[in-house]
C-alpha positions as CSV (number, residue, x, y, z in Angstrom):
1,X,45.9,240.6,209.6
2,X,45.8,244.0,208.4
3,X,49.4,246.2,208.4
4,X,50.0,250.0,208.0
5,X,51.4,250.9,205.2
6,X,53.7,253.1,207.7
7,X,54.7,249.2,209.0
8,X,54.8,247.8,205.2
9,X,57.7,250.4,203.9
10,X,59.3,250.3,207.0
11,X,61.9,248.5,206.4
12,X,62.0,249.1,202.7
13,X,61.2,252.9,201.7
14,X,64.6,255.0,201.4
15,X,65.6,256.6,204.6
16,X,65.2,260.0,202.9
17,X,61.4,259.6,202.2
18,X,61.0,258.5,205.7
19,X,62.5,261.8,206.5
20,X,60.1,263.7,204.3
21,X,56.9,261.8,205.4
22,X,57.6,263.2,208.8
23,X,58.1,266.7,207.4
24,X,55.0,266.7,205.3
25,X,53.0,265.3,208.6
26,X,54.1,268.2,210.6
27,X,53.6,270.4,208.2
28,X,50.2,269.8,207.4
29,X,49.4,269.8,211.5
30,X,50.9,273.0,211.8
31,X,51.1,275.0,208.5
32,X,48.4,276.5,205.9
33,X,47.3,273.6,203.7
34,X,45.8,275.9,200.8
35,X,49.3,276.6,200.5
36,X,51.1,273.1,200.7
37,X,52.7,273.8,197.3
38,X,55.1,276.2,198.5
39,X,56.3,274.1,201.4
40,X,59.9,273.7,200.8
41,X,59.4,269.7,201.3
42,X,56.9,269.5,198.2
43,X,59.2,271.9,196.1
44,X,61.9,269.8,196.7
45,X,60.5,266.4,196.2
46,X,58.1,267.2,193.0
47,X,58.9,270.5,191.6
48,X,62.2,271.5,189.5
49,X,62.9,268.0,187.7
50,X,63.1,269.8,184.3
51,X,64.6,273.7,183.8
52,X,61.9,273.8,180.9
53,X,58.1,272.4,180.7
54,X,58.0,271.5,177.0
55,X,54.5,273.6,176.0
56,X,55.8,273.5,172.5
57,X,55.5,269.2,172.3
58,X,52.0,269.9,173.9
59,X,50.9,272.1,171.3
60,X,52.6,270.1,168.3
61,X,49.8,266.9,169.3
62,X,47.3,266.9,167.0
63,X,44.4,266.2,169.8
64,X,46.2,269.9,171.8
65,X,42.3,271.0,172.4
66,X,41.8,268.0,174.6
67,X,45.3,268.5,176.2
68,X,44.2,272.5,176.7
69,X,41.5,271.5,178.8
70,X,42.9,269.3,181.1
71,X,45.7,271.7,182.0
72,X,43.9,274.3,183.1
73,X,45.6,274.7,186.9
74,X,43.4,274.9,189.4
75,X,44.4,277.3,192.7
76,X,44.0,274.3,195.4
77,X,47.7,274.2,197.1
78,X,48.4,277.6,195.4
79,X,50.3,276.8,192.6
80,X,52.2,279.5,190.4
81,X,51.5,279.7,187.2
82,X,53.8,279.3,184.2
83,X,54.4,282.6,183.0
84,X,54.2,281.7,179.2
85,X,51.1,280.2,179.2
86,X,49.8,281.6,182.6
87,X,46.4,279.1,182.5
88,X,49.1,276.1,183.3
89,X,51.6,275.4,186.0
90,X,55.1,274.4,185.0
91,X,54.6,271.1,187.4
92,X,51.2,270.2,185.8
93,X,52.8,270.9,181.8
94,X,55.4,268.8,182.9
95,X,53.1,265.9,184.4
96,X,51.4,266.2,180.9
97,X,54.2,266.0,178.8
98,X,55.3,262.0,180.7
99,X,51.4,261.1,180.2
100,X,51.7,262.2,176.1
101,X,54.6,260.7,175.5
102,X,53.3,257.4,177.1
103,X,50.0,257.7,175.1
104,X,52.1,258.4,171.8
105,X,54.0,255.1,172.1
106,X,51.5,252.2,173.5
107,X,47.9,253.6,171.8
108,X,46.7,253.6,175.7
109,X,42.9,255.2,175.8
110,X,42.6,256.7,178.9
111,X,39.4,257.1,178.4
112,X,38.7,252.9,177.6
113,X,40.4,252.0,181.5
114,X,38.8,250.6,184.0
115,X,41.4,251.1,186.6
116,X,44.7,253.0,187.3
117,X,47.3,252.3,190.2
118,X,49.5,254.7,191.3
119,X,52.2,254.0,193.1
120,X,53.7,257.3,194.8
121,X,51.6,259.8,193.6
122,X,52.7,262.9,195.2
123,X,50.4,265.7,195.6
124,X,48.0,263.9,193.5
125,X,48.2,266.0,190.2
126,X,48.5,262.6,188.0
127,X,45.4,261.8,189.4
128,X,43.5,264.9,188.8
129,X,45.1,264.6,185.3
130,X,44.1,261.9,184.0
131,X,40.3,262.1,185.2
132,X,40.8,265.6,183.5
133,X,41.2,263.5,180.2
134,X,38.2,260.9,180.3
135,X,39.3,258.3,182.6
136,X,35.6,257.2,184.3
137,X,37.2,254.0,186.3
138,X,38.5,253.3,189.6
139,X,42.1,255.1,190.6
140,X,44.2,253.5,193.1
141,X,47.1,255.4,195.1
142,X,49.5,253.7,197.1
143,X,51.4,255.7,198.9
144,X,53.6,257.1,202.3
145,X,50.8,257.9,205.3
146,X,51.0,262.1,205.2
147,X,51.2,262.0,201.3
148,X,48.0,259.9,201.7
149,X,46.2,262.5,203.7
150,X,47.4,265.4,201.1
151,X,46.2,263.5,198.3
152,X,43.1,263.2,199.8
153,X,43.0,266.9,200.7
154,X,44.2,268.1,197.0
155,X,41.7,265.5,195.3
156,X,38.9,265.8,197.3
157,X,39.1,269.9,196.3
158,X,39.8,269.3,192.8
159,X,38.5,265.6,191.0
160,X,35.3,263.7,191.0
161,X,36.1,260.2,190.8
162,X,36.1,256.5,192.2
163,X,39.7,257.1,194.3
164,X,40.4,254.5,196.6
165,X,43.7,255.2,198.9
166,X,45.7,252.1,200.1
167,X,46.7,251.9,203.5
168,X,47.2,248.6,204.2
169,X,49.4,245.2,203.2
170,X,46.6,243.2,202.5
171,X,44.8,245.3,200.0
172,X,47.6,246.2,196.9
173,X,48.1,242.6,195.9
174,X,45.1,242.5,194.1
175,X,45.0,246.3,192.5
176,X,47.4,246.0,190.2
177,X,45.9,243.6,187.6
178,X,43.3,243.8,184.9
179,X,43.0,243.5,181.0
180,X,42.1,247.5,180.9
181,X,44.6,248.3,183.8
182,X,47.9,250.6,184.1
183,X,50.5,250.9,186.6
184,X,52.1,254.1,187.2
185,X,55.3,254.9,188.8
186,X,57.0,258.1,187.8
187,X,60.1,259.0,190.0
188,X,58.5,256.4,193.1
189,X,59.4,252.9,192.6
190,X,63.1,253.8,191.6
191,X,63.0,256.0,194.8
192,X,62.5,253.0,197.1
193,X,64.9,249.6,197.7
194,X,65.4,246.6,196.0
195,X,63.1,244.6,198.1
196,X,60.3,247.1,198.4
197,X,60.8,247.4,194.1
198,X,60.5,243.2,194.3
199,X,57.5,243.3,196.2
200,X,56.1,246.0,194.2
201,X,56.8,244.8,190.7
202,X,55.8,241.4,191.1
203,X,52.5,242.1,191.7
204,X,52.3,244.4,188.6
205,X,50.1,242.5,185.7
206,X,48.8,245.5,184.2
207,X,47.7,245.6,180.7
208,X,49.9,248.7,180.6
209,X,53.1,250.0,182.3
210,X,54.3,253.9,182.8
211,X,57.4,254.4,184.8
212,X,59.4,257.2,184.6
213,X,63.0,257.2,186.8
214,X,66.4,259.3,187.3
215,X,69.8,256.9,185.8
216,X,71.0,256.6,189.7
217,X,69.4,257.3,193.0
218,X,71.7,257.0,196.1
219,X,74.0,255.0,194.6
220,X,71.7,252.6,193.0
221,X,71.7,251.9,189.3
222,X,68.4,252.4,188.1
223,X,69.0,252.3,184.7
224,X,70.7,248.5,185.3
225,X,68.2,247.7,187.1
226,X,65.2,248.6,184.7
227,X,66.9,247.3,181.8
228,X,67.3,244.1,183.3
229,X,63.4,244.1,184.4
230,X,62.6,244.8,181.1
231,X,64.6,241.6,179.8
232,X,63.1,239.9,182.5
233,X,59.4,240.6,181.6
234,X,59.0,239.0,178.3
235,X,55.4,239.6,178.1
236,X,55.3,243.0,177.8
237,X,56.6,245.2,174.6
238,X,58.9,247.4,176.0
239,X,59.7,251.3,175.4
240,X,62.6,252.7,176.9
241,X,64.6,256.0,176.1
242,X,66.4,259.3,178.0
243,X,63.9,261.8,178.3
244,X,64.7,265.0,175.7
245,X,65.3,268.0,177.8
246,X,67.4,269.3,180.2
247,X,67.3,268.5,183.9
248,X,69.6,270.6,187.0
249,X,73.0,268.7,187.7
250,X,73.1,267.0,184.3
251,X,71.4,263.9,185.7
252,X,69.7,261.9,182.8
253,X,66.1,260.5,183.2
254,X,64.4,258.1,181.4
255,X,61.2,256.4,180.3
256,X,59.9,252.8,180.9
257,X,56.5,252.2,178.8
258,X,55.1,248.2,178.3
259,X,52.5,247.1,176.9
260,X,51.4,243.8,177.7
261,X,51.6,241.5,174.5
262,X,48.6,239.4,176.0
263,X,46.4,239.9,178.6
264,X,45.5,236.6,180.6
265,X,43.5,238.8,183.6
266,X,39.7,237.1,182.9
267,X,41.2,233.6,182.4
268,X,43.6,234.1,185.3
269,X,41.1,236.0,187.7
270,X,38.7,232.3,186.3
271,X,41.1,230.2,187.4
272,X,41.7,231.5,191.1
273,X,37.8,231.9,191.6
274,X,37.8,227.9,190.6
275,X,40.6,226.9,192.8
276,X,38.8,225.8,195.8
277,X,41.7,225.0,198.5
278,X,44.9,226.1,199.3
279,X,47.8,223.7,198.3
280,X,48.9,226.6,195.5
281,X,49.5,230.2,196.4
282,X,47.9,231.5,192.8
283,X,50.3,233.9,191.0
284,X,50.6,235.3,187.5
285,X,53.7,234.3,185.2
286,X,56.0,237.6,184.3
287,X,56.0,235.9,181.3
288,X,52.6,234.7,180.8
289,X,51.9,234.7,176.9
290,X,49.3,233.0,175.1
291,X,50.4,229.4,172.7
292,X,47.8,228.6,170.3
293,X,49.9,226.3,169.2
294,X,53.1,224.1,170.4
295,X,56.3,225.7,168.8
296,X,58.8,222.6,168.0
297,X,62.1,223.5,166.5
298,X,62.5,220.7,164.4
299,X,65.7,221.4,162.8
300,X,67.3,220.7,165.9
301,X,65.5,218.0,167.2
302,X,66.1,216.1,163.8
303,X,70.1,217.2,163.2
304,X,70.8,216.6,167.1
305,X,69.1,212.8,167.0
306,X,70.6,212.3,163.7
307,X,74.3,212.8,165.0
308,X,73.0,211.0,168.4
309,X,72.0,208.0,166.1
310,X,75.5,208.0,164.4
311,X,77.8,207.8,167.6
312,X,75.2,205.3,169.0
313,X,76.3,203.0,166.5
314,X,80.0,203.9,166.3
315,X,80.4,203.9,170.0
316,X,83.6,206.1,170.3
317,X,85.9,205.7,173.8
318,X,85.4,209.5,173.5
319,X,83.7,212.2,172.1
320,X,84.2,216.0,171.7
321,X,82.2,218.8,170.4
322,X,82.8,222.2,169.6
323,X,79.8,224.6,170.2
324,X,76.7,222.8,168.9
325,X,73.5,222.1,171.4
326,X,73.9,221.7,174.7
327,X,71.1,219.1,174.7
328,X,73.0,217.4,172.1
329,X,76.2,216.9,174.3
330,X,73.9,215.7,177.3
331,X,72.0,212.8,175.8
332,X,74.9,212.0,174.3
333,X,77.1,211.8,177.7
334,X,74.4,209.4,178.8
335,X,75.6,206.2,176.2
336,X,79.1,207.5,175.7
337,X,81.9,206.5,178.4
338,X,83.2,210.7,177.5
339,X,82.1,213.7,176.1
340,X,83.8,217.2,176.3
341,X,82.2,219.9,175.3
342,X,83.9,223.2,174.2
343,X,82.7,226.8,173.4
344,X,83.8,230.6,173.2
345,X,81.5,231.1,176.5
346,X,81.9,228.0,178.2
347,X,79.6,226.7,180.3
348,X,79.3,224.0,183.4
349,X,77.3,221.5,183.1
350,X,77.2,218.9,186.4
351,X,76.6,215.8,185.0
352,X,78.7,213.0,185.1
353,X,81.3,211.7,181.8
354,X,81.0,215.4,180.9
355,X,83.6,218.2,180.6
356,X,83.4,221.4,179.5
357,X,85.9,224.3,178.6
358,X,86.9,227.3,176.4
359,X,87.8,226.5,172.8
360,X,88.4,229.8,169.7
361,X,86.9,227.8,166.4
362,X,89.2,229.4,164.1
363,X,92.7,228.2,166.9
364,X,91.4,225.0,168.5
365,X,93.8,223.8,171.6
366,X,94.1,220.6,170.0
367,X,97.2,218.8,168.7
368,X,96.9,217.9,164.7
369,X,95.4,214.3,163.9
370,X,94.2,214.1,167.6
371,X,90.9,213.6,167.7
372,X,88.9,210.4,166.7
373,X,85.4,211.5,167.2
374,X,84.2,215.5,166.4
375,X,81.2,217.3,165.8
376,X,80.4,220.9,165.0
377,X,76.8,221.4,164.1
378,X,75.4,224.5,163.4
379,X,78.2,226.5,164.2
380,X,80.4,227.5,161.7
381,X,78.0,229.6,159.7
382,X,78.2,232.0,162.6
383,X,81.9,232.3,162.6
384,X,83.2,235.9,161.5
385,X,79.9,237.4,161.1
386,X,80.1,239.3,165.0
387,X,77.0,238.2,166.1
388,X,78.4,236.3,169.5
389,X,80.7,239.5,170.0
390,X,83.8,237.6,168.0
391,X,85.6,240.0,165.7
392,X,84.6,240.3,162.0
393,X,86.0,238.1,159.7
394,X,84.8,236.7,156.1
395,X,87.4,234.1,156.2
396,X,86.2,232.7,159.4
397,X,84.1,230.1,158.8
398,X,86.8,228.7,156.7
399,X,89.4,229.2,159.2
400,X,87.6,227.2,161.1
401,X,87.0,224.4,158.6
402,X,90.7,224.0,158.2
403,X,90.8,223.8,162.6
404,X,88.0,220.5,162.1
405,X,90.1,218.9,159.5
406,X,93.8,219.4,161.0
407,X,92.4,218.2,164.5
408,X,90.5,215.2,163.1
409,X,92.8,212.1,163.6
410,X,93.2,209.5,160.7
411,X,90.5,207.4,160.8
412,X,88.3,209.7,163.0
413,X,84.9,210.6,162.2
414,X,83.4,214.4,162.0
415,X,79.6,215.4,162.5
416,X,79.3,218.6,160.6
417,X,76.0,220.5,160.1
418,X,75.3,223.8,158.0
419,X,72.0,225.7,156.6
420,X,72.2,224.8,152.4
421,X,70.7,226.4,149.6
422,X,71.7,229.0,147.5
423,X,75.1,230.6,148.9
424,X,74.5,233.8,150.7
425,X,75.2,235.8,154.0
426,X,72.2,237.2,156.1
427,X,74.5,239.2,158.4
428,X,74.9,239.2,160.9
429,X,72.8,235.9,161.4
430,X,74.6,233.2,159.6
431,X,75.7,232.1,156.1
432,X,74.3,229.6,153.8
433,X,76.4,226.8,152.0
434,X,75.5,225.5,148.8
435,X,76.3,221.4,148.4
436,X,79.3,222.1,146.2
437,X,81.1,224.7,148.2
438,X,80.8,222.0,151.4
439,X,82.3,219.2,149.2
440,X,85.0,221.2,147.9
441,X,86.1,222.8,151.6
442,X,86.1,219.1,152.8
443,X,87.2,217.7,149.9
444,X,90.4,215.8,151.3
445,X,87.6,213.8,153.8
446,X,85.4,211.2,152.6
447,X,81.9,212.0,153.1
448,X,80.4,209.1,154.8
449,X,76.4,210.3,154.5
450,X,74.5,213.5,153.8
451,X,71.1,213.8,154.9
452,X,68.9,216.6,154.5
453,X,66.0,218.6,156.9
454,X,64.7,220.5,154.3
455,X,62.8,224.2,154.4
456,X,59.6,222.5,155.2
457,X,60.8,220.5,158.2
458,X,61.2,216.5,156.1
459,X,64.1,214.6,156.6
460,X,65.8,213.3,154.0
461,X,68.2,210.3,154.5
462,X,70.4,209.7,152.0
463,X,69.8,213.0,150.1
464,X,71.4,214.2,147.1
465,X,73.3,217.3,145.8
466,X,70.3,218.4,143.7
467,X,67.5,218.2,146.5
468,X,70.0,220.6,149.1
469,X,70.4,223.1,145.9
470,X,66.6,223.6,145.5
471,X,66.1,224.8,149.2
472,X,66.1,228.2,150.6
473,X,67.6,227.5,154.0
474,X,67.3,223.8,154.3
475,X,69.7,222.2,157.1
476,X,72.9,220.0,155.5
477,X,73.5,216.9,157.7
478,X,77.3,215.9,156.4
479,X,79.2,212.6,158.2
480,X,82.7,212.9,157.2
481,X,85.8,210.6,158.3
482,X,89.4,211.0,157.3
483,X,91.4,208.3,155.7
């Protein structure tokens, strides 16, 4: 069943471009169309965003002759003209500047696309842009019913092209894909609410992404809410920064550019056409990216069943950790009768036998000699270096040494894993211990084993001081136990 899109943003556009649908309706019923730019609506919804067209960062690109040509105004709609460079209008310079910017930082070819979606394209000058600059493929517009019928209008006077305009729910699902695609959204998407931007934006598989959008918008924070998209959509390479000119009421605009880091559209357009019944609806990742190979991180598979090995065979009453993996701690809850687990952003984890809560490394809430069973793994070469937002310290790690060795009982046994090699920081990631420095900062524990994952992924059981000092960033396994 086929729905309006009057029907479709219904209950999702902004009340205020409700409002100005109506206006633009009513206008073109009843006033001059060859003279729709000067309707106060259209001034007011797509003129004035910047005080100042920036000519000057049109003229500095070295392809200006292209960009000369395409801004030549034409008088459909009645434009005025820009009175320093009277063949332009300040809308269409400005229009121009968002699309060479956009070019600049994702190496888009207009001119190589076989289809652009537009979603809220005004008056249609995007459009007639664009074509003006080689694009031979098929434009889509999405947009508000009157807006529709003065895009057609404006377009229909001005461009020759394949323009197809949306009307209807059933249609848009499929436009917004393709391995030589882009999705364009400049001042629309972040204009409209959260569940019309859902709908929207999860349909959006485009090979590239240009949205352009004011920080708030009725009380809705649009730059949280594109920053988090961005984070979200992993496989695109984002752009994002505050446009670079002036704009009335000191509101700050920004850009959004992606580029899609791989483009599954034949193989994923393969795959629907050979899915012959319905138990799937079909849908893209966000995050769709393309594994030639499977990624294993080894070092923690190996150090993580190493220390599971050890308290398999010692078989503590209890067991507590201090920020290693979190896989680590639930395997381990599964043959050991308690395990608590205990970080500087603690965490819930609902399975049985385990607790978590809040622990500071370097001031552990522990009594001294209390603990008969510890582990720290791949933690302390973090300590003091700020990465996790903790305060900068060069003593930290071995602050927190001294907290593993007061709180470890007589008799208790200490799982303790560090990168080894040659000593060095690479801040803010992590340090790296030679053999020597670990044996001296422990040297009132007797060490128990020492087993090695070295720089090539091998694991080494028992390994020697010599073999961890001829890595770069191998991964020291140390079982230590306190008389």
């Amino acid at each position: 069943m086929k729905t309006n899109m009057a029907d479709l943003l219904k209950d999702t556009v902004e009340p205020d471009w409700e409002y100005y649908n109506d206006i633009v309706a009513k206008n073109i019923e009843k006033c001059d169309i060859s003279r729709f730019t000067k309707w106060d609506v259209i001034r007011r919804t797509m003129f004035g965003i910047s005080k100042t067209p920036p000519l000057k960062y049109l003229q500095s690109l070295p392809d200006w002759d292209r960009w000369q040509k395409a801004i030549v105004e034409s008088p459909v709609g009645t434009p005025g003209s820009y009175k320093p460079y009277p063949q332009s209008s300040s809308h269409l310079i400005m229009q121009a500047e968002h699309l060479a910017r956009f070019i600049s930082s994702t190496d888009c070819k207009l001119e190589e696309l076989n289809k652009v979606f537009e979603f809220g394209a005004g008056y249609g000058c995007m459009c007639r842009l664009i074509h003006n600059l080689g694009f031979t493929g098929e434009y889509v517009i999405m947009d508000l019913p009157a807006l529709l019928d003065l895009q057609k209008y404006y377009l229909g006077e001005t461009t020759k092209g394949n323009i197809r305009y949306l009307s209807d729910e059933t249609d848009f699902k499929e436009q917004m894909s393709g391995d030589k695609s882009l999705f364009i959204a400049t001042w629309s998407i972040s204009e409209v609410s959260y569940a019309m931007r859902q709908r929207i934006l999860d349909e959006v598989h485009a090979k590239y992404i240009f949205i352009t959008f004011q920080a708030k918008h009725n009380g809705f924070d649009n730059k949280e809410y594109f920053e988090k998209f961005g984070q979200e959509n992993k496989a695109y390479k984002w752009y994002g920064v505050e446009m670079p000119y002036s704009f009335p009421h000191k509101l700050k605009h920004y850009y959004l550019f992606g580029t899609r880091r791989y483009t599954p559209e034949p193989e994923y357009q393969a795959f629907k056409q050979m899915t012959k019944n319905n138990r799937f609806e079909v849908c893209l990742s966000k995050e769709y990216l393309k594994e030639t190979s499977l990624k294993v991180d080894w070092v923690y598979i190996i150090h993580t069943s190493w220390a599971a090995r050890i308290l398999a065979g010692l078989q503590p009453d209890s067991h507590i950790d201090i920020g290693s993996s979190l896989y680590f701690v639930g395997m381990a809850s599964a043959f050991l009768p308690s395990v608590e687990y205990y970080d500087c952003n603690p965490i819930y984890l609902p399975l049985s036998d385990l607790g978590t809560g809040f622990a500071d490394l370097k001031e552990l809430p522990f009594s001294d000699n209390s603990i008969s069973s510890l582990s720290c793994m791949h933690v302390v070469e973090h300590i003091g270096l700020g990465r996790y937002g903790e305060p900068l310290d060069p003593e930290g790690d071995l602050k927190a040494i001294s907290e593993l060795k007061r709180v470890l009982a007589p008799g208790g046994n200490l799982l303790f894993v560090v990168p080894v090699g040659s000593p060095k920081v690479i801040f803010n990631l992590h340090r790296i211990y030679s053999y020597d420095q670990i044996m001296s900062y422990f040297s009132d524990l007797k060490l128990m084993e020492f087993a090695l994952i070295t720089t090539a992924g091998d694991f080494i059981s028992p390994a020697s001081k010599e073999l961890s000092d001829n890595e770069s960033y191998g991964c020291g396994c140390f079982w230590f136990r306190k008389d």
